[in-house]
Every structure is written in structure tokens, then in C-alpha cells.
C-alpha positions in Angstrom: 114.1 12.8 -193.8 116.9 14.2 -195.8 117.3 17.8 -197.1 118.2 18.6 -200.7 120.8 21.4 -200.9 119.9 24.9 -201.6 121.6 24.9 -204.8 120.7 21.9 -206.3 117.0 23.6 -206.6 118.1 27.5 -207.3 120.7 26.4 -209.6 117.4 24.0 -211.9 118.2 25.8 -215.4 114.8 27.6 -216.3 113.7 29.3 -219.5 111.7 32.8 -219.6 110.6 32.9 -222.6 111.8 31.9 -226.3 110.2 32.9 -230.2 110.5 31.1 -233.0 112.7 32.6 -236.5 110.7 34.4 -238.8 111.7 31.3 -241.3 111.0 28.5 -238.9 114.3 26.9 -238.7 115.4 28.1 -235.3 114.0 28.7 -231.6 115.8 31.3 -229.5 115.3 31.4 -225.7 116.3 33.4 -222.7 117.9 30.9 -220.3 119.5 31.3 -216.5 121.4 28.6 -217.0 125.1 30.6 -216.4 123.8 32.2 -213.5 121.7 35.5 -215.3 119.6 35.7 -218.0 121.1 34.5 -221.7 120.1 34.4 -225.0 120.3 31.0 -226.2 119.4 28.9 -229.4 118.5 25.7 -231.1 117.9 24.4 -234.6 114.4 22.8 -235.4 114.9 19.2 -235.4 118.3 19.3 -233.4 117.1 20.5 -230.0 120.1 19.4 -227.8 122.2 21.4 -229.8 122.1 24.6 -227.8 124.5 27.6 -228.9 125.1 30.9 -226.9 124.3 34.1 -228.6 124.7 36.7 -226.1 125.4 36.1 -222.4 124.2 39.3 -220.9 121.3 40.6 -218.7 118.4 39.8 -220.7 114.6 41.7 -220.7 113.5 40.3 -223.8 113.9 38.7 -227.2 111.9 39.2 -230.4 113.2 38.8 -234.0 112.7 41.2 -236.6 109.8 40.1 -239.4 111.4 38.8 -242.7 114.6 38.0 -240.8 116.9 35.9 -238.6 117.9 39.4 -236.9 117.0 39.6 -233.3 115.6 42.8 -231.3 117.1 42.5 -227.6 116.4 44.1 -224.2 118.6 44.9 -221.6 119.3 46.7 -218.3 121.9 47.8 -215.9 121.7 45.3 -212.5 117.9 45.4 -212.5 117.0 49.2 -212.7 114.1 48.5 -215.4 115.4 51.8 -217.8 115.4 49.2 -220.8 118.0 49.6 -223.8 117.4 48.1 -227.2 119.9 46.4 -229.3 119.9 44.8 -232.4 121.4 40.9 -232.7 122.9 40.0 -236.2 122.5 37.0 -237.3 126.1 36.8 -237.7 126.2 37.4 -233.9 127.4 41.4 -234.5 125.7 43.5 -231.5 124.5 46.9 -232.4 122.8 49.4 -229.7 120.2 51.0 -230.6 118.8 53.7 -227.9 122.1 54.3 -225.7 119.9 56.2 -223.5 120.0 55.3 -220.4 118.4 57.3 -218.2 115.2 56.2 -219.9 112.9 53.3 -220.0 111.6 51.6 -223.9 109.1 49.5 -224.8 109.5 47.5 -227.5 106.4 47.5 -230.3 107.7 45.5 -233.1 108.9 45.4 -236.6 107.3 46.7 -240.1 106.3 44.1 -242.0 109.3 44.3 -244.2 111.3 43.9 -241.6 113.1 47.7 -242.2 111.7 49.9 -239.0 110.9 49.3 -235.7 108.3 51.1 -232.8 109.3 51.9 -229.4 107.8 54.0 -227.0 109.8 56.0 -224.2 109.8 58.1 -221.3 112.7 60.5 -223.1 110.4 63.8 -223.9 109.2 63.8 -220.2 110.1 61.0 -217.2 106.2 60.8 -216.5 105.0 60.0 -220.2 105.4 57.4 -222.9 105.7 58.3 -226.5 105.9 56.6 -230.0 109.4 56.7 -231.8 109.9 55.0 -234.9 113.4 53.3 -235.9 115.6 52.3 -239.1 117.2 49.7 -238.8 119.5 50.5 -241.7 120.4 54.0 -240.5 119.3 53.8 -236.8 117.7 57.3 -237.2 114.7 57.9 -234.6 112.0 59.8 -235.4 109.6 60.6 -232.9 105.9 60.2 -234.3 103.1 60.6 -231.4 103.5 62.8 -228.5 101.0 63.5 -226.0 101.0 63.2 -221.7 100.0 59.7 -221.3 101.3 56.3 -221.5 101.1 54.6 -224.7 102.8 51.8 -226.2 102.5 50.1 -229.6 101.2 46.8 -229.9 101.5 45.8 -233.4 102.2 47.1 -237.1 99.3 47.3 -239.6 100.0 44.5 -242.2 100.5 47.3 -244.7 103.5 48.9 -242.9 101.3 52.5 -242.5 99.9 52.6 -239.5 100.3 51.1 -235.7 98.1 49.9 -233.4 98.4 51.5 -230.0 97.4 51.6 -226.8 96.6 54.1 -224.1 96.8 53.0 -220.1 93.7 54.3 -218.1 95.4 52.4 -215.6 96.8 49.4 -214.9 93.7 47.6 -215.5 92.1 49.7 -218.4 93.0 50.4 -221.5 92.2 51.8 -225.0 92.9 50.4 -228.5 94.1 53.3 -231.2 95.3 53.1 -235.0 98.1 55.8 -235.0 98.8 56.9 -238.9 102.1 56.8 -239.7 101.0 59.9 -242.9 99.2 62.0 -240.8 100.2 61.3 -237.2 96.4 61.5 -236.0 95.2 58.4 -233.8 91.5 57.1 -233.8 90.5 55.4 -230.4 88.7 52.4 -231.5 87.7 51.1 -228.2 86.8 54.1 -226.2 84.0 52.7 -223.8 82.6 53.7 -219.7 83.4 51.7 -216.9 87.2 49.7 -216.7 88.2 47.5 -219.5 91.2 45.9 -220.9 92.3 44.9 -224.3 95.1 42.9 -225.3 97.2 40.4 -226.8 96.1 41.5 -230.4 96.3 39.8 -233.4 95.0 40.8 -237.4 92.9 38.8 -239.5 93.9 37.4 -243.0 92.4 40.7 -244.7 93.2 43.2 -241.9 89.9 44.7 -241.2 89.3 42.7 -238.0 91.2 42.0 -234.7 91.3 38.6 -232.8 91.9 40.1 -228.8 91.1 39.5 -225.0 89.0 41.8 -223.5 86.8 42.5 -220.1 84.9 44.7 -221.7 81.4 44.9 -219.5 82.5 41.4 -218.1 84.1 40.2 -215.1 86.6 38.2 -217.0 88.8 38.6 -219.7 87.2 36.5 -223.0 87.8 35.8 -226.7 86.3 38.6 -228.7 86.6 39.9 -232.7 87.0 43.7 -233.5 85.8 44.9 -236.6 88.1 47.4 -238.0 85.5 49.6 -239.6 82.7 49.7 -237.6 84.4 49.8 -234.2 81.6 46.6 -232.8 83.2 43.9 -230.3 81.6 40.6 -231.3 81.9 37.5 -228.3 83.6 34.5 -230.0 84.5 32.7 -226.3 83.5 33.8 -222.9 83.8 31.9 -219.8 84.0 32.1 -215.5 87.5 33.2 -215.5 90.0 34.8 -217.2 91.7 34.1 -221.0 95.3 34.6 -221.2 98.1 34.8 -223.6 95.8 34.7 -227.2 98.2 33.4 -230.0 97.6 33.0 -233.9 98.9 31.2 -236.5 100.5 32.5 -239.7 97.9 31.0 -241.9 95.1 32.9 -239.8 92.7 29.7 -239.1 94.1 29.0 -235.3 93.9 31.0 -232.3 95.3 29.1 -228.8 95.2 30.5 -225.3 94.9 29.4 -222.1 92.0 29.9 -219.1 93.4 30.8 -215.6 90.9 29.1 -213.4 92.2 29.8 -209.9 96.1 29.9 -210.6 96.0 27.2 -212.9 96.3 27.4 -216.4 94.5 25.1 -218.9 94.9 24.9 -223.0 92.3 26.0 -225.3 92.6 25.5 -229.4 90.4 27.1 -231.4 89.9 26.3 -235.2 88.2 29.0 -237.0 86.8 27.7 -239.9 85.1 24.7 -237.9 84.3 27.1 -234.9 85.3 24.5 -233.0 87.0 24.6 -229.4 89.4 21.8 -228.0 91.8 21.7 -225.0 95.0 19.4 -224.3 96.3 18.0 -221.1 99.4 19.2 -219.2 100.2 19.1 -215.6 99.6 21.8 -212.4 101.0 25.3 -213.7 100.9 27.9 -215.7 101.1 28.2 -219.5 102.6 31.0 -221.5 104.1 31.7 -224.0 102.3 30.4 -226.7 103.6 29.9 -230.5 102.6 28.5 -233.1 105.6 27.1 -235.8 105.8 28.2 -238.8 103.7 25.5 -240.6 101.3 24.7 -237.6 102.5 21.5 -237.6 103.3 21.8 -233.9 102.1 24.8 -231.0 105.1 25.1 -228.3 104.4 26.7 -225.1 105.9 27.8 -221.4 104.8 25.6 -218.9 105.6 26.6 -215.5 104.4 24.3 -212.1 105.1 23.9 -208.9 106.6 20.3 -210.0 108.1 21.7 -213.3 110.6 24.3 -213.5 109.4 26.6 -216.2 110.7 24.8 -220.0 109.1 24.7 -223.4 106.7 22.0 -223.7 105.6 21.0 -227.8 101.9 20.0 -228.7 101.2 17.9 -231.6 98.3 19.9 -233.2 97.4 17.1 -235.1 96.5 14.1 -232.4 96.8 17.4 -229.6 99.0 15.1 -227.3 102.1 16.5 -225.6 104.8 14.6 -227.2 107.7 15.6 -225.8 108.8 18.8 -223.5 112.0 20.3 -224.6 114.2 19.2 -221.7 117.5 21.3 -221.1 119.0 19.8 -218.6 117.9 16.6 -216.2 115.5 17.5 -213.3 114.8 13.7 -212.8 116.0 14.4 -208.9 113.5 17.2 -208.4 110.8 15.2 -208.9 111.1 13.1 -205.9 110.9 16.7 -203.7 109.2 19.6 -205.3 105.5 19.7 -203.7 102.5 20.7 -205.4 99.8 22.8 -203.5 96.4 21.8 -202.6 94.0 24.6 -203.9 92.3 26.2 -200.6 89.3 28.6 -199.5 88.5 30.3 -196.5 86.0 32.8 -195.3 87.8 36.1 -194.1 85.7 38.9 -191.6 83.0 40.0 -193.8 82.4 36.5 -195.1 84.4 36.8 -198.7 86.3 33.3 -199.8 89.9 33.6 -199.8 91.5 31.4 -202.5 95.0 30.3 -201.8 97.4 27.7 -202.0 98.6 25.3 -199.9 101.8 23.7 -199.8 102.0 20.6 -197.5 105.8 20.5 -196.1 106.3 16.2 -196.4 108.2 17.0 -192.9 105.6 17.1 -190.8 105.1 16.2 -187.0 102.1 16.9 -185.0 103.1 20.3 -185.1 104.6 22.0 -187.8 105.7 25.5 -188.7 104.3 27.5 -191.5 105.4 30.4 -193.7 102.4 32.9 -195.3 103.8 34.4 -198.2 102.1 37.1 -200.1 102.5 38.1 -203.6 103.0 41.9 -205.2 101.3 43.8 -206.7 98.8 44.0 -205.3 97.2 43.6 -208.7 98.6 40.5 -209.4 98.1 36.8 -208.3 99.5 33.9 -206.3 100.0 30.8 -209.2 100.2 27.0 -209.6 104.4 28.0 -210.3 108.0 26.9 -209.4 109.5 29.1 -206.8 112.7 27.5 -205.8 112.5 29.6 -202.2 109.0 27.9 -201.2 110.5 24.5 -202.3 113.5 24.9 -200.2 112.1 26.0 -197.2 109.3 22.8 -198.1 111.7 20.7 -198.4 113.4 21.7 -195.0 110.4 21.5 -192.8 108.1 24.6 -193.4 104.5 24.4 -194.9 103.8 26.9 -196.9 100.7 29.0 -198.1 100.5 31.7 -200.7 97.3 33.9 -200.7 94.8 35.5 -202.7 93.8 38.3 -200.5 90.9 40.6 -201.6 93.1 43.0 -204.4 94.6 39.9 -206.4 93.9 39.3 -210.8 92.3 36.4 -211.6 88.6 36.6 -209.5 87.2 38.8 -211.4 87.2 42.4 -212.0 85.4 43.4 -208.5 87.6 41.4 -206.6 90.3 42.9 -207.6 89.2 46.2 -206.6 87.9 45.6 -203.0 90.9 46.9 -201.6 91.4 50.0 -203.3 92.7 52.8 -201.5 90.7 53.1 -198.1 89.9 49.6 -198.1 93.9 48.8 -197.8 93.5 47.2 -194.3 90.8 44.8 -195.1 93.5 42.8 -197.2 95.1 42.9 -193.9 92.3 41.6 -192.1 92.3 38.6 -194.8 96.0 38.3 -193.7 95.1 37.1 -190.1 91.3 35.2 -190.8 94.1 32.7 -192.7 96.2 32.2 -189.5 93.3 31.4 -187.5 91.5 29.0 -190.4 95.3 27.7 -190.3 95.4 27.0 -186.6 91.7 25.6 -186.2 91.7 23.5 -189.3 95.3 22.1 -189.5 98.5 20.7 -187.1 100.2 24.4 -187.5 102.0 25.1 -184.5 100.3 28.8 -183.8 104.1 29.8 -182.0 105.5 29.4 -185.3 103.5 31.5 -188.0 105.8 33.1 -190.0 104.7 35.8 -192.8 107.0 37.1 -195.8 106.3 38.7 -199.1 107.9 41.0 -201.9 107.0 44.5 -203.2 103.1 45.0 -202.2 104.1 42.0 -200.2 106.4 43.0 -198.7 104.3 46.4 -197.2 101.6 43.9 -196.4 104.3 41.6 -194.3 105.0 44.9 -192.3 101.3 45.9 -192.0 100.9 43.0 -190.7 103.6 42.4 -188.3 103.3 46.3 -187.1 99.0 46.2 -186.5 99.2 42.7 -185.3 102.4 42.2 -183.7 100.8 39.1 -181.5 100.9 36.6 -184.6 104.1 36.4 -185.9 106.9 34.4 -185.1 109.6 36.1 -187.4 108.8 38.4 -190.5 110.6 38.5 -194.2 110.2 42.0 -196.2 111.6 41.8 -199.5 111.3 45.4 -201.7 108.5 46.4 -199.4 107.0 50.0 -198.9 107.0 51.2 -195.5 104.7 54.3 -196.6 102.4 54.7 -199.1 103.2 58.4 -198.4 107.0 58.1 -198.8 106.5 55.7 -201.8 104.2 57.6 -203.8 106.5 60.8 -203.7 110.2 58.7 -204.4 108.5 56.0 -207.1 109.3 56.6 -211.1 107.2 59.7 -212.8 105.6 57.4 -214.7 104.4 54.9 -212.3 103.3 57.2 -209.8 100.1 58.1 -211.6 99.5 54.3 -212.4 99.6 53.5 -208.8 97.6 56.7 -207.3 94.5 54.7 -208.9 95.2 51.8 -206.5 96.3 53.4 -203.0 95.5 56.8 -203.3 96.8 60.5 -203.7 98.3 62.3 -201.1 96.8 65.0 -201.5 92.9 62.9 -200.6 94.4 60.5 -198.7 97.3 61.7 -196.8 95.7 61.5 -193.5 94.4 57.6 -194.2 97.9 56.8 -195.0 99.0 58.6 -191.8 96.6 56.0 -190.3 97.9 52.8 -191.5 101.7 53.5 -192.8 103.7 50.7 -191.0 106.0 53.3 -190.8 104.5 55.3 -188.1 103.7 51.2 -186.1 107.2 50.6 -185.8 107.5 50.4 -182.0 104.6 48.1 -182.2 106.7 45.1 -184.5 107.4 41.8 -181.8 108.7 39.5 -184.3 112.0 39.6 -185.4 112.3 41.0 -189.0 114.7 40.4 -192.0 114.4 42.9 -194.7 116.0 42.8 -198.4 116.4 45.4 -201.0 118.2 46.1 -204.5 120.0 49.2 -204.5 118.8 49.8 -208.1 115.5 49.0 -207.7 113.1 52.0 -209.4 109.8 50.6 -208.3 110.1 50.5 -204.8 113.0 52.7 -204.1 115.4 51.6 -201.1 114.8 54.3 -198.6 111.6 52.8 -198.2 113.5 49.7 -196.4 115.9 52.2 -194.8 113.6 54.4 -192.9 111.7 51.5 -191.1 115.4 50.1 -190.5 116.2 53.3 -188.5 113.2 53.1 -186.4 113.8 49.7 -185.4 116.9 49.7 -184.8 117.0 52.9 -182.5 114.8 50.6 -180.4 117.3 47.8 -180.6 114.4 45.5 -182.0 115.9 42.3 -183.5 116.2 43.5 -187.5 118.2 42.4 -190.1 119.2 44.6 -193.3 120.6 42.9 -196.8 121.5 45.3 -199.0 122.2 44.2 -202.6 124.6 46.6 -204.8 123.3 44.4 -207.6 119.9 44.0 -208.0 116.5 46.3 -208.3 113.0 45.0 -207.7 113.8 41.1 -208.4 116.3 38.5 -207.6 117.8 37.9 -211.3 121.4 36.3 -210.3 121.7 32.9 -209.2 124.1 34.0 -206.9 121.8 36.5 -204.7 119.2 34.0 -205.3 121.3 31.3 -202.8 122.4 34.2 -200.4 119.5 35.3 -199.9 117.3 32.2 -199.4 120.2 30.8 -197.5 119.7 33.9 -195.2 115.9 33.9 -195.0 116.0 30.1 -194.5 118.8 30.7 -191.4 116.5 33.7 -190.3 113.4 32.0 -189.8 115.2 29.1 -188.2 116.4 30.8 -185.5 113.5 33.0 -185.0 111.4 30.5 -184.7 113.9 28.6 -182.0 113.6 24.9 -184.0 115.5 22.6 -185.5 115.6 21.7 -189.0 114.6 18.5 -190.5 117.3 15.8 -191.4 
């Protein structure tokens, strides 16, 4: 069977995200069509028409209420300290922070379009505070202070207060209304036990909030917030998580979507009928969600294994998916890209494993078969695009991408059963998979392969260095080799965020001592390619480095990709087909077989 080039799938134009103009003639989107991320445009009712507006490294995009003006993130090759600028819409650039040892979050524009909120880790590396902007003058003006993390999630309709938030930690939070007069914040969602509150959004009078929450739940659900009395009233609960709550201008529509196992599926809800409809798409993941101007139409990210991630439209009157917004012609991809078949399987103590499973249409009796593991860890393996797994699909690999215990999406105990002393049961999940793989399909069990990025890529080296008997070849992308070494060399302000997931040294030093892959090392078999971004701040490199040192002193078969250019992701097209080329040469000739032609 024939193998589609590497290029012709890394090289699928994609968009990230887009938001429509204030005044509805326009959409703006953040594109990799050039090679890195773009802002691009179109106007409404000429969608082939596609301008450049700025062709630079891209974060984000949001335009300024009562405007055509455009708010823009950026960093420097992936390093995450994000710089705000403002976009004319005559297409004149202005900077707006120019401080770039710092990292700013972007919290929107006043309601007449004058001011903006960031928050930023400038007053101390560790904390996030509240700045306000002109846009006229630029001046900054620092209005909340205090040694946390908070960000700003949306202006009060009258221009005088913010909403805020305060991070627990990553999976908790608190709702605040921070008065711009007085500077004082009341908490508004204080509660016991771990909650989360998000993707906010005000009534037509203001004195109630539309939001997600897990409040005393498993799973995140539609809920109302009344502004004065503080009371969380249930509008929509279900057996898995809400996502990505959007409203339209006139007040009367929500829309989200429910993740139920990876896979993402439409919800409208019309609040003066109270009633609740859904729409078709195919296998992925919607985000994204905007309603136009008039609510004529609701447009949306959808992102599948089959379909590159583009902007699909909904007709909200006969709620059928007229068209998708097609940038370019992925007709050819069609005939290749390979959808998963959702999967369980019981690990040690009897717990079901979701993953997916990617069939490789290569197959012989016995086929090879690649494990890859998502970051994290509290995050999830979706129903996506991900040009690597297609490639190495399409050349003869089957792939399968796991839910270990730790992962979003089951449910809010799930997704703590492998906090801190618990690490190595996620481990353990690791290697019940290989054998379900080996009893219950035609994987050849002398060509198990396991690779992964960021929490990934320390489970890939856990695994290889506590296990060494499994693996064929291993692929560590931005992987810790010690939670000891990481927690002391990560950002300030991350390291408290991630102490609540593996630990402190100063409790848990001796369990990490235990476990660190670092202190394994002689015990790796399979050969090992390892990848890091010079500039990454997550997961810094010497994490990659220090493992490299011990395996190489042993002359164990290693390979080392450093990338001047990057940080914790692959963002340029160009690294994207070195690198894949390399892992995809790697495994070949660890695994001693011949590709499929």
C-alpha cells in the first residue's frame, strides 16, 4: 500500500482559533498556513477572500468591544512570557507591555471599548496581579495585588468592576467581583471541597451569571449565579463534562458542547423556551464556539481525527451544518487519515482504562504498535487530528493513546487517583494496556513502542526505566526526568500549581527518590530518542540533559534533538517535519522492520 508523504499531512493548513468583529462584518483567525501561527481574515459573505494581518508568532486574538481593533498575543520561540499588542484596524501595530521577562493574561476590554485588564507575574515571578490599561495613552495602573494567581475573566457591563478569579489549583477555582472604586474583591463562590468555575457569561440585566461548574459534582454542568444572593441554581447537568459555554448578544442562547469520552457533541439551549437541542457533526472535538452578531448562524472549531481543525457554520434556524469554512482542499486526506475505535480495558486493581485506538490500514498478522501518552497529567487523550499519529498510521504503526488513571474528562475522582504517591499506579495502567494489547489483538509483543510529551514524556521514561522488558524503542518529548529536579528549575508560578499534583519536596522527597527515572537509568533496554525546546519554561531542558548524561556514559543507544527554536510545543512547520521525520526513522530502525509501500 502506498505511503503519503510526511509533508503533505504536517503541511494541512489548520486554524486555532478565530472571533468574530464587534460589528459582525468580519472573522479573524489564527492560521499555520505559512509555516507559524498568523493572523488572518475574512469578510462575512466573502469567505475565500482571505487577507494577512500580521504574520508573526501568534498566542491569541481578541478584538476590542465597540471596535474593529484587535488585542494580540505573542512570544519569543515558544517561551510562554506573553506580550500584548494592539492591531489597528488600519493594520498599525502598537506594543503594549514590552516586558518581556514576564508572562500576561489577557482579561478583556471595558465595555466602551477604552481600557483593557491583564494580569501579570511583574510585582513577583510567583504571583499574578490585576493591571488595568488605556488604550489611548497606554498608561498601566496596577489595581489588585495580593500572592496568588488571579486572572480576569470579564468586565461588568457597567465598565466598574471585573470579574475575577482566584486558582486553588489547577482544578479549583474561585469567582470574585474586584471594584474598580474601592479596589476590594468579594469572593462569590467560596465553597469546601474542589470546584471549578468558568467560561462566564452576564445576563441581559447583569445580576446573574450563565457558567460551568463542578461544584459538589463529578462533572462540569450548566449552572446560573445569582449576583446578589451568591446561590448556584442547576439549569443542565449530565454524566460528563460541559465545555466551552457561549452566549449570544441578545442574551436568549447559550451553546456548548458535552465531552463524553474525547468526543465532543453540540448542545443549544434556548432560554425563553427552556428548551435543549443538539446538531450533528462528525468524530472530534468542538471549540470554539460563537455566535454572529445577529444569531443568524453559530460557528465553531471542529477538530477530528479525519478533519484537520477549520471552522464549521450551524444554521441556527433548521440547526443543520451547511457548510464548513474550507481553507484550502483536504479532499486527498480523506482517503488516509484513520479514525480511532473508542476502547476500555481493566488495569491491576480492576479500574477501566478508556483509550483510543487507531487501527494502522497496514496491517499483517503481526503488526507494530506505538503507545502514546498525553501531558499533563491533568489533561486528556481526544477524538483530534495529530498529523504525527497519522503519519506513522499511515506508514505501518497502529496506534493507541490512553486515558491512564490522572486524565480530565472521567470525572473529578478519576482525575485525582494518581496524585502524588499514587504516581506509579498510572504506570502500572501503562503496561495492563500492553498486555490487553498482546492478548486481545495481532500486535507483534517485540514491537511495542511507547512515546509521549511533557507528563508524557516522564511517563515514557518511567516506564521504559521500571519496565525495561516491554519496550522496543522509546520517544521522550519535553519530559521530566525528576520530579525532584523539575519542581526546583520549573516557573515561580507554576511550581505551586503543580506541588498539588506530584508533591513537595520537602514531604515527598524520599518517594520521588523512589521513582525518579532519573536515578533507573542503567535499567533503560530500549533505545531512546529524546526532544526538547531550548526555550521551553514548563519543563526546563536540563531535565532532558541529565538523563542524557547518564545514558550516554553507559553508551546506551540515545538520541538528543535539541531545538534552538522552540519551548514546550512544536509551533513551526518546519520542526514539526524534522522531528516526525526523525521519530518515524527512529522507531523504524529500533524496531528492525521495514516500512510499508
Amino acid at each position: 500500500m502506498g505511503s503519503v508523504e510526511l509533508s503533505a499531512i504536517v503541511s494541512t493548513r489548520s486554524i486555532k482559533s478565530f472571533e468574530y468583529e464587534p460589528h459582525g462584518k468580519r472573522v479573524s483567525f489564527i492560521t499555520d498556513r505559512q509555516g507559524s501561527a498568523q493572523v488572518w481574515g475574512y469578510e462575512i459573505g466573502n469567505r475565500r477572500a482571505q487577507t494577512p494581518l500580521l504574520q508573526e508568532g501568534i498566542t491569541f486574538i481578541k478584538y476590542v468591544d465597540v471596535t474593529s481593533d484587535l488585542i494580540i498575543g505573542r512570544d519569543e520561540s515558544g517561551n510562554e512570557r506573553i506580550q500584548l499588542y494592539l492591531l489597528k484596524e488600519a493594520g498599525k501595530l502598537i506594543p503594549l507591555t514590552d516586558s518581556p521577562q514576564h508572562v500576561h493574561l489577557y482579561g478583556g476590554s471595558s465595555p466602551d471599548g477604552k481600557w483593557i485588564a491583564w494580569s501579570s507575574n511583574r510585582r513577583n515571578q510567583a504571583f499574578f496581579d490585576i493591571y488595568l490599561q488605556s488604550l489611548e495613552t497606554l498608561e498601566i495602573r496596577l489595581v489588585f495585588a495580593s500572592d496568588g494567581q488571579y486572572t480576569v475573566e470579564a468586565w461588568f457591563p457597567d465598565g466598574k468592576s471585573l470579574l475575577v478569579s482566584r486558582m486553588n489549583s489547577p482544578l479549583d477555582n474561585d469567582l470574585g467581583i474586584l471594584s474598580l472604586l474601592t479596589g476590594e474583591v468579594k469572593w462569590i463562590t467560596e465553597h469546601s471541597g474542589e470546584a471549578g468555575f468558568k467560561d462566564v457569561h452576564f445576563n441581559q440585566k447583569a445580576d446573574h451569571l450563565y457558567l460551568l461548574s463542578n461544584k459538589d459534582r463529578e462533572f462540569y454542568g450548566l449552572a446560573c449565579l445569582d449576583l446578589h444572593t451568591f446561590q448556584l441554581t442547576w439549569l443542565e447537568q449530565g454524566n460528563w463534562d460541559f465545555e466551552g459555554l457561549a452566549m449570544n448578544e441578545q442574551k436568549n442562547l447559550l451553546a456548548f458542547s458535552m465531552n463524553e469520552a474525547g468526543i465532543s457533541k453540540g448542545y443549544l439551549v434556548d432560554l425563553k423556551s427552556s428548551t435543549l437541542k443538539t446538531w450533528g457533526t462528525p468524530m472530534g472535538v468542538i471549540k470554539n464556539l460563537r455566535f454572529s452578531p445577529d444569531s443568524e448562524r453559530l460557528l465553531f472549531l471542529l477538530n477530528g481525527p479525519a478533519h484537520p481543525p477549520e471552522i464549521w457554520e450551524l444554521n441556527l434556524h433548521t440547526l443543520k451544518v451547511d457548510t464548513h469554512l474550507s481553507f484550502s482542499d483536504q479532499s486527498f486526506l480523506k482517503k488516509i487519515l484513520v479514525e480511532p475505535v473508542p476502547i476500555y480495558y481493566r488495569s491491576f486493581d480492576n479500574l477501566l482504562i478508556h483509550s483510543f485506538y487507531y487501527k494502522t490500514k497496514n496491517t499483517g498478522k503481526k503488526f507494530p504498535v506505538v503507545i502514546y501518552i498525553h501531558g499533563g497529567p491533568e489533561s486528556q487523550s481526544r477524538a483530534a487530528f495529530n498529523p504525527l499519529l497519522q503519519y506513522l498510521l499511515n506508514i505501518g504503526y497502529s496506534v493507541v493513546t490512553p486515558n491512564i488513571r490522572g486524565s480530565t474528562g472521567f470525572g473529578k475522582t478519576y482525575s485525582h487517583l494518581d496524585d502524588v504517591r499514587n504516581r506509579m499506579d498510572a504506570v502500572k495502567d501503562l503496561i495492563c494496556l500492553v498486555n490487553w494489547l498482546k492478548r486481545e489483538t495481532n500486535v507483534d509483543p517485540g514491537k511495542v513502542a511507547v512515546m509521549g510529551g511533557s507528563y508524557g514524556g516522564f511517563m515514557v521514561l518511567a516506564a521504559i526505566s521500571h519496565y525495561p522488558q516491554l519496550w522496543a524503542a522509546a520517544v521522550d518529548i519535553v519530559g521530566m526526568s525528576s520530579l525532584r529536579s523539575f519542581l526546583k528549575t520549573t516557573s515561580p508560578w507554576r511550581k505551586k500549581n503543580r506541588e498539588k499534583e506530584y508533591g513537595t519536596i520537602e514531604k515527598d522527597g524520599d518517594f520521588f527518590d523512589r521513582i525518579d527515572p532519573l536515578h533507573y537509568a542503567d535499567y533503560i533496554e530500549s533505545p531512546l530518542l529524546v526532544v526538547h525546546g531550548v526555550n521551553d519554561p514548563r519543563v526546563p531542558i536540563v531535565e532532558s540533559e541529565q538523563i542524557i548524561k547518564k545514558l550516554m556514559k553507559r553508551n546506551h543507544p540515545v538520541t538528543f534533538i535539541r531545538l534552538e527554536d522552540e519551548g514546550h510545543t512544536l509551533e513551526k512547520e518546519k520542526n514539526q517535519l524534522f522531528i516526525y521525520s526523525q521519530i518515524a526513522d527512529f522507531l523504524e530502525k529500533s524496531m528492525k522492520r521495514n516500512r510499508f509501500y
